[in-house]
C-alpha positions as a Markdown table, in Angstrom:
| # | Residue | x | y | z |
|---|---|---|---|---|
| 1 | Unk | 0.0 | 0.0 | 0.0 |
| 2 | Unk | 1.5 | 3.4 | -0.8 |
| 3 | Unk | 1.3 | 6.8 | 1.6 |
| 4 | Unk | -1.1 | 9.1 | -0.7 |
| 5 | Unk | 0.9 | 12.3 | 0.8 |
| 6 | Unk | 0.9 | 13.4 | -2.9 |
| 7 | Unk | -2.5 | 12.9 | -3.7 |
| 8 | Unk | -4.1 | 16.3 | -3.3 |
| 9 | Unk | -1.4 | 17.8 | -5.3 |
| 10 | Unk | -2.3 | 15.1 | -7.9 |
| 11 | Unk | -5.7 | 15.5 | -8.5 |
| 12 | Unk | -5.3 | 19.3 | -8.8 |
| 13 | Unk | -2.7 | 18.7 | -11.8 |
| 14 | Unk | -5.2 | 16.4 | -13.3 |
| 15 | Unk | -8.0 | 18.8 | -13.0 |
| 16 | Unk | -5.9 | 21.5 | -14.0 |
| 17 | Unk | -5.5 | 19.3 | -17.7 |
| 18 | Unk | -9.3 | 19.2 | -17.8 |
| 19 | Unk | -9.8 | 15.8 | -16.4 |
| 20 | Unk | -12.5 | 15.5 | -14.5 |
| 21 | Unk | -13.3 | 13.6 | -11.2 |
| 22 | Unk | -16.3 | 11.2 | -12.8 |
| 23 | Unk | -14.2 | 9.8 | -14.9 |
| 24 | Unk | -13.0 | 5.8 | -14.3 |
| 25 | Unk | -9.5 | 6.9 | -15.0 |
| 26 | Unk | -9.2 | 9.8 | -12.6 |
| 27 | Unk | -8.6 | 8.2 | -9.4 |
| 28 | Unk | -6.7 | 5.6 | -10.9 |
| 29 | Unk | -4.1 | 7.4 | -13.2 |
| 30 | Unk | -3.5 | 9.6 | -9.7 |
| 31 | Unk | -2.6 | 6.1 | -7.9 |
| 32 | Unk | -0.6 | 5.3 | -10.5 |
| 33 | Unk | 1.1 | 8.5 | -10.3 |
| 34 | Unk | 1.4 | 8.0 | -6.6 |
| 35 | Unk | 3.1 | 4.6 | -7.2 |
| 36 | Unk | 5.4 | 6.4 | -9.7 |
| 37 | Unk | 6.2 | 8.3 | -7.3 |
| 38 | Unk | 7.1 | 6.2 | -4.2 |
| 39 | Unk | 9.3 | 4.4 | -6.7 |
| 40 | Unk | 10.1 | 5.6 | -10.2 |
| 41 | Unk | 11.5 | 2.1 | -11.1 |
| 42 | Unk | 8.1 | 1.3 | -11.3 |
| 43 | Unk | 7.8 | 3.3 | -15.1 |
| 44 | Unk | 10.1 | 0.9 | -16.8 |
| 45 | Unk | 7.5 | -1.6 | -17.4 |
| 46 | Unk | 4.4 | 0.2 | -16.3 |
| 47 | Unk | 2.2 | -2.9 | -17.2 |
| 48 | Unk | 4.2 | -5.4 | -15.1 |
| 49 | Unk | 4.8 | -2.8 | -12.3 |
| 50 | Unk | 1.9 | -0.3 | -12.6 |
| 51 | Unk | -1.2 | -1.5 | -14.4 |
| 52 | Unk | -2.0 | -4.8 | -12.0 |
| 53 | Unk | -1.3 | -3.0 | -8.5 |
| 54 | Unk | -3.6 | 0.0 | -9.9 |
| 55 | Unk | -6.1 | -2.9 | -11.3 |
| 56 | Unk | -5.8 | -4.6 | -7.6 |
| 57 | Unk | -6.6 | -1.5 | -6.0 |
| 58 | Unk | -9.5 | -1.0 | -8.1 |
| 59 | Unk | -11.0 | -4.6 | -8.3 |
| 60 | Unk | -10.2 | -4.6 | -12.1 |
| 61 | Unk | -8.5 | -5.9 | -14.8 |
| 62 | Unk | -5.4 | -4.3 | -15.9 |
| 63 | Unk | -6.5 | -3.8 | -19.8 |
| 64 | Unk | -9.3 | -1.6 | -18.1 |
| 65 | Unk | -6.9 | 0.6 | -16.4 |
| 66 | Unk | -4.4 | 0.6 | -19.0 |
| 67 | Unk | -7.2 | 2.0 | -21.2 |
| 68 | Unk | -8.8 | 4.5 | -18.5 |
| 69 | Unk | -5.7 | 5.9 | -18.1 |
| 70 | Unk | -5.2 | 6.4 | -22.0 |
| 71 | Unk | -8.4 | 7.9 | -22.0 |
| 72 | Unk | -7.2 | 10.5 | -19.1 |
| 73 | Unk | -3.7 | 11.2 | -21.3 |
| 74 | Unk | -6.4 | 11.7 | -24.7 |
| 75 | Unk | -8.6 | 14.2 | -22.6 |
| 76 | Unk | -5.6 | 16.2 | -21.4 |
| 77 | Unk | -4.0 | 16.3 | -24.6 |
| 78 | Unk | -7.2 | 17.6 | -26.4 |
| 79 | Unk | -7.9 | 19.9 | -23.3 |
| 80 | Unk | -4.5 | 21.6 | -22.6 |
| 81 | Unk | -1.6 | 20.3 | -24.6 |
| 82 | Unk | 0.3 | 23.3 | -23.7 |
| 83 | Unk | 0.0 | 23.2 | -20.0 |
| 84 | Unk | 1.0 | 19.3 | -20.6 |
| 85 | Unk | 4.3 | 20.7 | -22.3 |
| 86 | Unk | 5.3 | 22.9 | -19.5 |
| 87 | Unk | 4.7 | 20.0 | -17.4 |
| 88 | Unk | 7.1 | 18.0 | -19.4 |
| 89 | Unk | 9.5 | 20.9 | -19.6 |
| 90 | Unk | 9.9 | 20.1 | -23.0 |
| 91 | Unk | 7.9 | 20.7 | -26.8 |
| 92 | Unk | 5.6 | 17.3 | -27.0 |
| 93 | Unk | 5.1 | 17.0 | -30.5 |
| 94 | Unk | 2.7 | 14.0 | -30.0 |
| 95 | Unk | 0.6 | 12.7 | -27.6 |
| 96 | Unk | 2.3 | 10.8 | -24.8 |
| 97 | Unk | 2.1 | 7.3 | -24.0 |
| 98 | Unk | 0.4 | 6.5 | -21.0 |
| 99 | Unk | 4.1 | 5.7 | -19.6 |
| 100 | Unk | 5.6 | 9.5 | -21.0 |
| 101 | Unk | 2.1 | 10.7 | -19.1 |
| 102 | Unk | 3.1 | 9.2 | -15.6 |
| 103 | Unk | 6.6 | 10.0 | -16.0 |
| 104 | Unk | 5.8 | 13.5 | -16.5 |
| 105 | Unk | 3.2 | 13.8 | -13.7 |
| 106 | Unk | 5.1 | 11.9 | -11.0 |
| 107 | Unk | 8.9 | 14.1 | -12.0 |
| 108 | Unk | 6.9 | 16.8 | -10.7 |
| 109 | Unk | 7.4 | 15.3 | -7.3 |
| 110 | Unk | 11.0 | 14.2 | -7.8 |
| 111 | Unk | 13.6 | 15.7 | -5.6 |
């Protein structure tokens, strides 16, 4: 079980891209960031080390969350890609991967 000491922080971000909190993905693309956080290892394979502990949490299959959380990356690229790239600190000329996503959101909290 990870500490959720990030997770007010997290769902402002998301909101902030326009995701909103009725969405399937939403609390589970912020536990996924949270896990990215507690251990950034974890975003090397994101469906061995991401996609069943989220899926676990949730009482679902890991395809579902794999695809509730590409819906969440869809929404905030079509709502704010710019506020996405300043995130990323860098010009995205596509939209990121689910992985790129988390990355992304959870280096916010890097030291």
């Amino acid at each position: 079980m990870t500490e959720d000491h990030c997770m007010p922080g997290i769902h402002q971000i998301l909101r902030n891209l326009g995701i909103s909190s009725s969405y399937n993905g939403f609390p589970q693309t912020a536990y996924a960031i949270q896990l990215a956080i507690d251990d950034s290892d974890r975003l090397r394979l994101i469906t061995k080390h991401i996609y069943p502990d989220v899926a676990s949490y949730y009482s679902t299959t890991w395809s579902a969350v794999e695809r509730n959380i590409r819906t969440v990356v869809t929404v905030a690229w079509k709502n704010d890609p710019l506020l996405l790239e300043e995130l990323a600190g860098a010009r995205l000329p596509h939209k990121p991967t689910n992985s790129q996503f988390l990355s992304i959101l959870s280096g916010l909290w890097s030291s």
